[in-house]
C-alpha positions as CSV (number, residue, x, y, z in Angstrom):
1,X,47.0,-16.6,-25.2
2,X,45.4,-15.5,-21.6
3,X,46.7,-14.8,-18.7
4,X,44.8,-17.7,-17.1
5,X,46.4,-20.4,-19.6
6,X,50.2,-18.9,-19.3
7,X,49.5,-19.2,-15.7
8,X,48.7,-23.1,-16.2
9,X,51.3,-23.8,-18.3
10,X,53.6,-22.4,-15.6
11,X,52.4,-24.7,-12.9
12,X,52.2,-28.0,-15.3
13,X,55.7,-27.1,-16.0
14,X,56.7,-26.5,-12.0
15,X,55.1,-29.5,-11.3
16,X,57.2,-31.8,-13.8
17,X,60.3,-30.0,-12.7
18,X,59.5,-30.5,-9.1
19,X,58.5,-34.1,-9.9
20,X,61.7,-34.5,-11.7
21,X,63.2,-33.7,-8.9
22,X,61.6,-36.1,-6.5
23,X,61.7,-38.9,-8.9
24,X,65.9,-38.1,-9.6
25,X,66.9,-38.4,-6.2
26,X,65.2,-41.2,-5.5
27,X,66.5,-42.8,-8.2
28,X,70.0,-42.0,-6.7
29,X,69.4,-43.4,-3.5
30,X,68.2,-46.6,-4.2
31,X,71.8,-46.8,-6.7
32,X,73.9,-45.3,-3.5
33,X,71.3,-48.1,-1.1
34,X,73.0,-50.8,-3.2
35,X,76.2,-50.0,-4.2
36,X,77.3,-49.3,-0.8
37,X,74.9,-51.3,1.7
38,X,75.6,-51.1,4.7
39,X,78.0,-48.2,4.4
40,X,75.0,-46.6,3.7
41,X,73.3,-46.6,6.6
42,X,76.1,-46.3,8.7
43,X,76.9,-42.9,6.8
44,X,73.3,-42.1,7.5
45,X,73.7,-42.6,11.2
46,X,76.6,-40.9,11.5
47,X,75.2,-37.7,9.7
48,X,71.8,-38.0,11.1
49,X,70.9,-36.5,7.5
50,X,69.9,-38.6,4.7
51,X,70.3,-36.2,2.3
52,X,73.7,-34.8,3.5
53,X,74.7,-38.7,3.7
54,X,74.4,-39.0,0.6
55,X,76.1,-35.7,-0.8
56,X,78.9,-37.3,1.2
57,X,79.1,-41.0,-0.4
58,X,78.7,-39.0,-4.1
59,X,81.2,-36.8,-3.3
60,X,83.4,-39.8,-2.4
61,X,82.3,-41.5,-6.0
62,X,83.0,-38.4,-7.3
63,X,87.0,-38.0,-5.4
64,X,87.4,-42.0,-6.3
65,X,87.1,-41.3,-10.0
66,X,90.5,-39.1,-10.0
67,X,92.5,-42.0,-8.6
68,X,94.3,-43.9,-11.2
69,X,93.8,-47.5,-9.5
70,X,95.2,-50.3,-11.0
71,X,95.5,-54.3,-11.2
72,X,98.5,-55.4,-9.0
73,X,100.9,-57.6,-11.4
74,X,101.0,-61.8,-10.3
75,X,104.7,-61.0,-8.9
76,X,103.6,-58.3,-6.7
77,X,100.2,-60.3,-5.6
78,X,102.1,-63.5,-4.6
79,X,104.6,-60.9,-2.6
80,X,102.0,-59.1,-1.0
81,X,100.6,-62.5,-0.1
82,X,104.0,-64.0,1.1
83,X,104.2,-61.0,3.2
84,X,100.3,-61.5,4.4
85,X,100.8,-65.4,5.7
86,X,103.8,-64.1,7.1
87,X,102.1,-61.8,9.5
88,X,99.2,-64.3,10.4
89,X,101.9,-66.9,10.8
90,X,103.0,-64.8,14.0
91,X,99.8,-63.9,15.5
92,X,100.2,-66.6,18.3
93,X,103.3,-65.2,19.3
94,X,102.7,-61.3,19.2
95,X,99.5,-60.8,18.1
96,X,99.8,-56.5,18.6
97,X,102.8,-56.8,16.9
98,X,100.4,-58.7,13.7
99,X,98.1,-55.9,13.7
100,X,100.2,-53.5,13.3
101,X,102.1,-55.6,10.5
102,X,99.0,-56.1,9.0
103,X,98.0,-52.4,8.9
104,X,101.1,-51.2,7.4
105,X,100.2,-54.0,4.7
106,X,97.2,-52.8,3.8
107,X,98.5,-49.0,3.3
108,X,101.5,-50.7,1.2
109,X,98.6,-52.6,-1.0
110,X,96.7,-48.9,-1.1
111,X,99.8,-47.2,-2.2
112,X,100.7,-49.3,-4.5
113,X,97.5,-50.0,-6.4
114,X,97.4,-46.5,-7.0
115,X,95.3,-45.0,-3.9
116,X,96.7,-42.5,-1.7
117,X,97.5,-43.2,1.9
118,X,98.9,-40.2,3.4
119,X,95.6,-38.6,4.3
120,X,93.9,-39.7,7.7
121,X,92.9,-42.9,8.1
122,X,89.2,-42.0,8.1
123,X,89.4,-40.3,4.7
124,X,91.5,-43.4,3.7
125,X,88.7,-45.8,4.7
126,X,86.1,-43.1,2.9
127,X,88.4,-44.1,-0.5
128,X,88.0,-47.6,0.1
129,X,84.1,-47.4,1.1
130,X,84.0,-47.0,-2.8
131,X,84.9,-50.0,-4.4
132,X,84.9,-52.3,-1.2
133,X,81.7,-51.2,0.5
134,X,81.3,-54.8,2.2
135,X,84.5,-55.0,4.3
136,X,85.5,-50.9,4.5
137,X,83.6,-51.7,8.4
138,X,85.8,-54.5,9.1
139,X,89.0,-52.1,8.6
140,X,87.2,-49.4,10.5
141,X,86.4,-51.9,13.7
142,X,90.2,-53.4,13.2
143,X,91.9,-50.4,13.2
144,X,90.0,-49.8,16.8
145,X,91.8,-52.5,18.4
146,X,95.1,-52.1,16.9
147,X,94.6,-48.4,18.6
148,X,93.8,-50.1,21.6
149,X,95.5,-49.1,24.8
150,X,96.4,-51.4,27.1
151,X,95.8,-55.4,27.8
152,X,92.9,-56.4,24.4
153,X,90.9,-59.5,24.8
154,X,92.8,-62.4,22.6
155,X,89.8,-63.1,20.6
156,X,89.1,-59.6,19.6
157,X,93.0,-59.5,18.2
158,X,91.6,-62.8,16.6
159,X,88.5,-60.8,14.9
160,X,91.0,-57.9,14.4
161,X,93.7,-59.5,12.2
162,X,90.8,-61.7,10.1
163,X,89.0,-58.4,9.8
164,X,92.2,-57.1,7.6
165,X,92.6,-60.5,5.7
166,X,89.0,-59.8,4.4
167,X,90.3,-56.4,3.3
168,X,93.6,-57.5,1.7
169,X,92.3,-60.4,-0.1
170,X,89.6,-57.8,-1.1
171,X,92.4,-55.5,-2.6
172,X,94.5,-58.3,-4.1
173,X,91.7,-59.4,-5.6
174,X,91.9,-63.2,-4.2
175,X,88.1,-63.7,-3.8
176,X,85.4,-61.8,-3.7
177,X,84.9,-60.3,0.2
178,X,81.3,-59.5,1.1
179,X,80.2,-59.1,4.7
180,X,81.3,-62.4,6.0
181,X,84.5,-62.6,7.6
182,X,86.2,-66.2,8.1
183,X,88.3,-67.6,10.8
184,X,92.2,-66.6,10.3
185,X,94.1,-69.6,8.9
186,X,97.6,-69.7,8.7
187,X,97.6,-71.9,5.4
188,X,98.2,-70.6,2.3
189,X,95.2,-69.4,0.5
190,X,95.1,-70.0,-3.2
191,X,93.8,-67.3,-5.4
192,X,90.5,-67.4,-6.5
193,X,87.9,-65.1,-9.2
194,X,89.1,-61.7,-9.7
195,X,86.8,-59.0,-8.2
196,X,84.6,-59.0,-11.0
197,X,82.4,-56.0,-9.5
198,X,85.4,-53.4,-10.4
199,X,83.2,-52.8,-13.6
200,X,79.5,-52.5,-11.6
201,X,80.8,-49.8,-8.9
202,X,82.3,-47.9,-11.7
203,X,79.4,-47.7,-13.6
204,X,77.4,-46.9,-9.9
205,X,79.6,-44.1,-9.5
206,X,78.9,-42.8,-13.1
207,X,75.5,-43.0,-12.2
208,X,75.1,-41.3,-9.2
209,X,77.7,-38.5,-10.1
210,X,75.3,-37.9,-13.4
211,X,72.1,-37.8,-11.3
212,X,73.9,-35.1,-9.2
213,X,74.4,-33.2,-11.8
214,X,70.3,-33.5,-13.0
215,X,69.3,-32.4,-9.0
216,X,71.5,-29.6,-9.4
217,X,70.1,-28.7,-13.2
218,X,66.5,-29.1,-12.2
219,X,66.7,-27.2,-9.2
220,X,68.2,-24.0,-11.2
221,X,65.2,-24.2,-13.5
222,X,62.6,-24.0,-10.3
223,X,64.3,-20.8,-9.0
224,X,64.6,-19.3,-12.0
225,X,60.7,-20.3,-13.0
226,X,59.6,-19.3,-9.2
227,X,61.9,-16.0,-9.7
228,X,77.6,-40.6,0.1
229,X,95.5,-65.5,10.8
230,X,95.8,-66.5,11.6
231,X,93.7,-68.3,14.9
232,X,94.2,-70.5,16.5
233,X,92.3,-74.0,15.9
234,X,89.6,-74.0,17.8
């Protein structure tokens, strides 16, 4: 064979490695560009990196997997619930003292479900990002006012404490929470469809942590070739 032909073969073979490449990572943002919407992009913004954005939500994929999370048993549901309308049932009366009820509920619905809680709360809301991508924000933004100092508007308490119903009824698994969050109500809510998308984001998370591993396979080969309440009635 020549020397002219080995050196074709050697740049048809960089070229589908490098294209590969290019065609893997695209393939794992688009999966990370669904499976965590708008977490996404705020993940992006905060980074100012795409790429590194992403490292980060795969890495969290990848830290979610060694969690052992489980299905909360009816008993402890309806508790957690009791406990829930309990806290929006005195939002008129204190409403601090609700958000801060309502934030120790959430971590007691975390620990008990199996996720841990005694990290910081931004590597707590990382954790959740995974498999409630839709309403991880509305914790995030909540948590804000709770952490408030001083006098806080009324209505943003109001937004607060509904912000961590749609997280709770998210971990409960009452209904399925997207990004709409509805006025508090102090009425029981009855259970609804399980979170049926615990399967999906696994299998996202499979995904993107086996795509990771082709970028990182791929890339080897072209060096060594080239030598992520209760309100008030309106």
């Amino acid at each position: 064979m020549s020397g002219t032909a080995v050196v074709l073969i050697v740049v048809v073979l960089l070229v589908l490695v490098v294209l590969g490449i290019v065609l893997s990572r695209r393939r794992r943002s688009t999966q990370l560009q669904q499976h965590f919407g708008p977490e996404y992009e705020r993940s992006v913004a905060a980074t100012g990196d795409r790429r590194s954005a992403e490292a980060e939500l795969a890495e969290r994929c990848q830290r979610r997997e060694q969690f052992d999370v489980r299905d909360l048993d009816p008993e402890e549901r309806d508790r957690f619930r009791n406990s829930w309308n309990e806290i929006q049932r005195g939002f008129v009366d204190d409403p601090r003292q609700s958000l801060q009820g309502a934030d120790l509920l959430v971590a007691e619905i975390m620990r008990s479900r199996g996720y841990p809680v005694d990290d910081d709360f931004d590597r707590r809301a990382d954790d959740l990002s995974v498999d409630h991508p839709r309403v991880v924000q509305h914790y995030r933004e909540a948590r804000q006012v709770r952490d408030a100092s001083g006098e806080v508007d009324t209505e943003r308490q109001r937004t607060a404490v509904t912000s961590y119903r749609s997280l709770i009824d998210a971990l409960l698994g009452d209904r399925d929470t997207a990004d709409t969050v509805d006025t508090v109500d102090t009425a029981d809510t009855a259970p609804s469809a399980h979170d049926t998308r615990r399967t999906e984001h696994a299998d996202a998370r499979r995904e993107v942590r086996h795509d990771s591993r082709l970028d990182g396979d791929a890339a080897d080969r072209v060096d060594g070739t080239s030598a992520g309440r209760h309100s008030p009635a309106p």
